[in-house]
C-alpha positions as CSV (number, residue, x, y, z in Angstrom):
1,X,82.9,96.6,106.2
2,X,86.0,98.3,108.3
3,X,87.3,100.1,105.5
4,X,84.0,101.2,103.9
5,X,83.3,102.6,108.1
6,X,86.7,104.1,107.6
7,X,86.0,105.9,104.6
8,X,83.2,107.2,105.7
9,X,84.4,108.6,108.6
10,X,87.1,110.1,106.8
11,X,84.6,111.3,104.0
12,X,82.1,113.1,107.0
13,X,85.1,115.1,108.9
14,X,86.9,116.2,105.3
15,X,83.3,117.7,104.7
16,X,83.3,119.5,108.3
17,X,86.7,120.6,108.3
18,X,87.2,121.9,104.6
19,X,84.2,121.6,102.8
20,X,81.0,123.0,104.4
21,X,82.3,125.5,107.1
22,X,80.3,127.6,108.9
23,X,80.1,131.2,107.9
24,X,78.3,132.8,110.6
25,X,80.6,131.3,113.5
26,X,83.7,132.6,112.2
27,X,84.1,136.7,111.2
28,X,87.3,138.6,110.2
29,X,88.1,141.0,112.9
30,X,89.7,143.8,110.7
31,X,86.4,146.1,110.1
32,X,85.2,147.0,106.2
33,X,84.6,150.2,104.7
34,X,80.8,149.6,105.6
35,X,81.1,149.3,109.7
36,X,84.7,151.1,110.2
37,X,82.4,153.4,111.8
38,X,81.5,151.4,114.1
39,X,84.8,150.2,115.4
40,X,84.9,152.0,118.6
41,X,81.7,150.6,120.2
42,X,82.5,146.3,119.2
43,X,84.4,145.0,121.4
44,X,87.4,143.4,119.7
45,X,88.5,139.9,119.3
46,X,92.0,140.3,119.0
47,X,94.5,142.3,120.7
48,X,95.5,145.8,120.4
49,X,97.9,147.8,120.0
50,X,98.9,152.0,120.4
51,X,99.4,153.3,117.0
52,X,102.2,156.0,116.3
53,X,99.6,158.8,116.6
54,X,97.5,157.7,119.4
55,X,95.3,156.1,117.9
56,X,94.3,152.4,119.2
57,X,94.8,150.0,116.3
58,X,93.7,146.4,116.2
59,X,95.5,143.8,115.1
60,X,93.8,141.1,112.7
61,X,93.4,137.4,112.7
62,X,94.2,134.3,114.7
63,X,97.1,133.2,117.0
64,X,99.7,131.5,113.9
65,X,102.8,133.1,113.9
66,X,104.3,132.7,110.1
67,X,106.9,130.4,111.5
68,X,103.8,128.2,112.3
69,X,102.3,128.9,109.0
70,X,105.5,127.8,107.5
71,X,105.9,124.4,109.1
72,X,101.9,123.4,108.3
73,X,102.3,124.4,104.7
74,X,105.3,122.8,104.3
75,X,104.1,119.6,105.6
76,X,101.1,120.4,103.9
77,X,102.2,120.0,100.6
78,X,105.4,117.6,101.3
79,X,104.0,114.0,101.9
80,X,104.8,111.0,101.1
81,X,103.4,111.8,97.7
82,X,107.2,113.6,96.8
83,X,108.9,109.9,96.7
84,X,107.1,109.0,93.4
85,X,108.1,112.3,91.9
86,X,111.6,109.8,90.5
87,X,109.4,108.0,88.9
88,X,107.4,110.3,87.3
89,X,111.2,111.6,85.6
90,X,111.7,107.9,84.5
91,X,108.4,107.9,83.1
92,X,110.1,110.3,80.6
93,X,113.6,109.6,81.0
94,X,116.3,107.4,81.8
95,X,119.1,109.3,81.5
96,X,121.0,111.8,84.6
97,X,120.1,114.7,82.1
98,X,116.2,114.4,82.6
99,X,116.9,115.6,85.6
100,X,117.3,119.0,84.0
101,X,113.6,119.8,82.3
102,X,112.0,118.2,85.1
103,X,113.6,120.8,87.8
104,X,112.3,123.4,85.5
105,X,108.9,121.7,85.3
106,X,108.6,121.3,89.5
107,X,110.2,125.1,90.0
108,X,107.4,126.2,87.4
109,X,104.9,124.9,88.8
110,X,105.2,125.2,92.2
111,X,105.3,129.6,91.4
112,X,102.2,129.0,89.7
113,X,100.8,127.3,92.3
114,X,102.4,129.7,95.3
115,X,100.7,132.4,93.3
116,X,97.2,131.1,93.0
117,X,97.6,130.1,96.8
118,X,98.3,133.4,97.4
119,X,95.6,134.9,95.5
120,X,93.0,132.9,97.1
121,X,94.2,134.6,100.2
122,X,94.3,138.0,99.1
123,X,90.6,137.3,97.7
124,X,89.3,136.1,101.3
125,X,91.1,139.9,102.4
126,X,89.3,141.8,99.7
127,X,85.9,140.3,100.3
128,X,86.2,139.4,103.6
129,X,85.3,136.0,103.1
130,X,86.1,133.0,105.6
131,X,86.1,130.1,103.7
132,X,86.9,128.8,99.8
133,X,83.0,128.5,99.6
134,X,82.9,131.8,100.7
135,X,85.2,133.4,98.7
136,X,83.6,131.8,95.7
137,X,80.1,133.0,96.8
138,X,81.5,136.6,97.2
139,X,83.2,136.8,93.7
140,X,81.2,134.4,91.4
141,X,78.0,133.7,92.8
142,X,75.8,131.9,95.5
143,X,74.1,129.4,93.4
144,X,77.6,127.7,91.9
145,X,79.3,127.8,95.7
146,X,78.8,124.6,96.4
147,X,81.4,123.2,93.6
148,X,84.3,124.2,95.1
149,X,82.9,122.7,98.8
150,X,82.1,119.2,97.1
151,X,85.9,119.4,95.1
152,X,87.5,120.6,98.2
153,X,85.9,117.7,100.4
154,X,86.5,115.0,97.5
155,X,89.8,115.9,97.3
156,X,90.6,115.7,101.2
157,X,88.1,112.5,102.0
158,X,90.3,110.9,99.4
159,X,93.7,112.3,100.0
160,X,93.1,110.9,103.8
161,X,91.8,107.2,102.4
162,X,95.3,107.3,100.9
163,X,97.6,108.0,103.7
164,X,95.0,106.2,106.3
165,X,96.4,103.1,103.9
166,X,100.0,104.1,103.9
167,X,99.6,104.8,107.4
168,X,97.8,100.9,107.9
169,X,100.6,98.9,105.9
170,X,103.4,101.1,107.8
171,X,102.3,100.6,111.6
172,X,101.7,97.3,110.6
173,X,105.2,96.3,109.3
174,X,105.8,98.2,112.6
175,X,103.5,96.1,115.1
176,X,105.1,92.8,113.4
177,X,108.3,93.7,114.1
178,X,107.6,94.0,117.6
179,X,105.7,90.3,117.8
180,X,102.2,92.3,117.7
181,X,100.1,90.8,114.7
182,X,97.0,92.5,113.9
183,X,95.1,92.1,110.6
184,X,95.4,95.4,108.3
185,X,91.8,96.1,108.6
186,X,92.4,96.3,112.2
187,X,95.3,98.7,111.8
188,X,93.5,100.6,109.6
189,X,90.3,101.2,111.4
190,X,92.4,102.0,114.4
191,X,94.4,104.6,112.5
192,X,91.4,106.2,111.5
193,X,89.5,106.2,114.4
194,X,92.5,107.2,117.2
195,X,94.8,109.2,114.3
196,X,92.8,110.9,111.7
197,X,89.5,111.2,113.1
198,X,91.0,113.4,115.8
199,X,93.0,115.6,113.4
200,X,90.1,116.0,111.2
201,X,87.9,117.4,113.7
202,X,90.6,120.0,114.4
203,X,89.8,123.5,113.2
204,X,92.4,125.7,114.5
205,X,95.6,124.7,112.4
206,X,98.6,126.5,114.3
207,X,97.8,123.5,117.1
208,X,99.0,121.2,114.0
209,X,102.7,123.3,113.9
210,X,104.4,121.1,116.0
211,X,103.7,117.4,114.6
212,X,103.9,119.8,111.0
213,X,108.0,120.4,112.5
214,X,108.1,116.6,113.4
215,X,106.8,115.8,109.8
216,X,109.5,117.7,108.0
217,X,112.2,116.5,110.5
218,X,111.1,112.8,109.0
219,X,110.9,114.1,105.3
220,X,114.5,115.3,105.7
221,X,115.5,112.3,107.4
222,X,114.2,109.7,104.5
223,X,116.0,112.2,101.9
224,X,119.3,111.9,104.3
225,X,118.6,108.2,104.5
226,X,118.3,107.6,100.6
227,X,121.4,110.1,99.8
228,X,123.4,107.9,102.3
229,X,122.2,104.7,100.2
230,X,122.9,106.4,97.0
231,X,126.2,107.4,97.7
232,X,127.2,104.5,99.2
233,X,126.3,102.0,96.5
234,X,124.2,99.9,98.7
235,X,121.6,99.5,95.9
236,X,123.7,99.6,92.9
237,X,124.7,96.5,91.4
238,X,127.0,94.6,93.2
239,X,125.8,96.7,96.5
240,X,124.9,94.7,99.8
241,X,121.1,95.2,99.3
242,X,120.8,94.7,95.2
243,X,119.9,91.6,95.8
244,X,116.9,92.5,97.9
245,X,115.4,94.9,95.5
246,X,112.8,93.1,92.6
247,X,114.4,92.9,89.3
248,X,111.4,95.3,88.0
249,X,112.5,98.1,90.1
250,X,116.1,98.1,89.7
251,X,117.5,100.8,88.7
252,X,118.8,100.7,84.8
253,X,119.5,103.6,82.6
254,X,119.9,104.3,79.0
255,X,120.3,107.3,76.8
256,X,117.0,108.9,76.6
257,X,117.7,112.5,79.2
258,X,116.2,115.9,78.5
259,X,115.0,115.1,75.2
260,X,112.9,112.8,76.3
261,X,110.4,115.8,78.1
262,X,109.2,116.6,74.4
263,X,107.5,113.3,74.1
264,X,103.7,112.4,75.9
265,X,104.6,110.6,78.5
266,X,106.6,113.7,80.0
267,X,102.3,114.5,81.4
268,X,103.1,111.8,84.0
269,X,105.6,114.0,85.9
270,X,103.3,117.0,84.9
271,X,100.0,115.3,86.4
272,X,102.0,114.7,89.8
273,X,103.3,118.2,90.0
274,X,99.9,119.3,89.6
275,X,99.0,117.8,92.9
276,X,102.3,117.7,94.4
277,X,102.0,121.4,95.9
278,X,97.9,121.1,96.5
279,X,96.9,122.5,100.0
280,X,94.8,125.4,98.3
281,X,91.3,124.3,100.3
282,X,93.3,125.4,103.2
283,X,93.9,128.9,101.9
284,X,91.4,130.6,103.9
285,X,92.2,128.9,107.0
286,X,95.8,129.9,106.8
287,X,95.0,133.5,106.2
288,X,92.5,133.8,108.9
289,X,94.5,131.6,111.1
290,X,97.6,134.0,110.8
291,X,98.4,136.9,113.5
292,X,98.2,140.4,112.4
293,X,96.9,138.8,109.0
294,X,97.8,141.7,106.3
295,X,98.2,140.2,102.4
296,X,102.0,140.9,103.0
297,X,102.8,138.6,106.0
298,X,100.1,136.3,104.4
299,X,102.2,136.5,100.8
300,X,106.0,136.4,103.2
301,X,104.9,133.0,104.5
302,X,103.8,131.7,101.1
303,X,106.9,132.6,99.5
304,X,109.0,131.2,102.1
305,X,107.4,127.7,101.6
306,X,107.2,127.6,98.0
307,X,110.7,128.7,97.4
């Protein structure tokens, strides 16, 4: 009953924030060909500046510098999902040379996927379009807009059920540790109720920049943690903690390295990668969201976080 409550709750707020977004509350403030004329008597939204000639020139968009841009896409697309990348190479390979294709395969990818996150933006700029849904509406067609609102919400309901788990299992390790003993239900309903609930209902991103910053800071941190364990044999056989690990995830290795990309089950690493860099429902929101929103600061920040 409390997770089924949970997942609803997460399943209704993915819907308002991604999904089924308001068009008439939220307009571009750079004018189109259509009501340029018009310019001088609206009264703008943003601020303004003094052109070179004298003219007054307005300045686009939201209140996200790209530095803020940079740290919610980043922590957008870097979750905890990037641990099980290693074992998407050993589904493949066993080998140190595997390591090889499968940089190739995750550099590949992500420029495709920089690229079509970067076209979605410059398509919301061209059409002036405020959402995915509108965007889709404004190039394809009305009647078939509601596909990419029920994918987008699908996606993000589930992606949230999935850390809202993580989440559970980890402040509950945490809670034991400090003598409090709740049930994971418990946990769970209370992380989605005081944590994600909240951040769902959120609809101006730049607010997210700074826990985004604290986000990476713990993403670098585990990756410092597990070079530091790597390199100091702690895990390896005969290591202080080898014992601790189960005997099915110890590591063991054997000859097959980048050869071993040729054969099927190279689509494992290949069917994480393709989600690994997903934050393209948020498109939109990142391009209207950023100050003094032109395609080229919009394509600087993108280019910054895929690279």
């Amino acid at each position: 009953m409390k997770i089924s409550l949970a997942f609803s709750c997460l399943f209704l707020n993915s819907a308002t924030s991604f999904g089924y977004y308001n068009h008439n509350r939220h307009q571009l403030t750079r004018p189109t060909p259509t009501n340029s004329e018009n310019l001088l008597e609206r009264k703008p939204s943003s601020l303004t500046a003094v052109a070179a000639g004298g003219a007054v020139a307005e300045e686009s968009g939201g209140t996200a510098t790209i530095p803020n841009e940079i740290f919610n896409l980043v922590k957008n697309i870097v979750g905890a999902g990037v641990l099980s990348l290693p074992a998407g190479i050993a589904a493949f390979g066993n080998a140190p040379s595997a390591i090889l294709p499968a940089t190739l395969l995750i550099a590949t990818i992500g420029t495709a996927s920089g690229y079509c996150f970067a076209a979605i933006g410059r398509v919301c700029a061209l059409r002036n379009a405020v959402s995915y849904r509108d965007a889709w509406s404004k190039t394809i067609g009305e009647n078939s807009s509601w596909l990419p609102a029920a994918v987008c919400t699908f996606k993000t309901s589930s992606a949230n059920l999935a850390y809202s788990m993580i989440l559970a299992d980890t402040f509950k390790a945490l809670l034991s540790s400090v003598g409090v003993n709740l049930s994971r239900d418990t946990v769970l309903l209370g992380t989605t109720l005081l944590i994600l609930l909240p951040l769902c209902l959120l609809k101006n991103l730049s607010s997210l920049a700074p826990f985004s910053l604290l986000g990476i800071i713990g993403m670098m941190f585990t990756t410092f943690a597990m070079a530091f364990r790597y390199f100091g044999g702690s895990y390896a056989a005969g290591g202080k903690f080898f014992t601790d690990v189960a005997p099915s995830l110890q590591a063991s290795f054997g000859d097959v390295g980048a050869s071993g990309v040729v054969s099927a089950n190279a689509f494992i690493l290949i069917c994480m990668l393709s989600t690994a860099y997903m934050a393209h429902f948020n498109a939109p929101k990142y391009y209207l969201e950023l100050k003094n929103n032109t395609i080229e600061r919009y394509n600087k920040g993108v280019c910054i976080c895929r690279s």
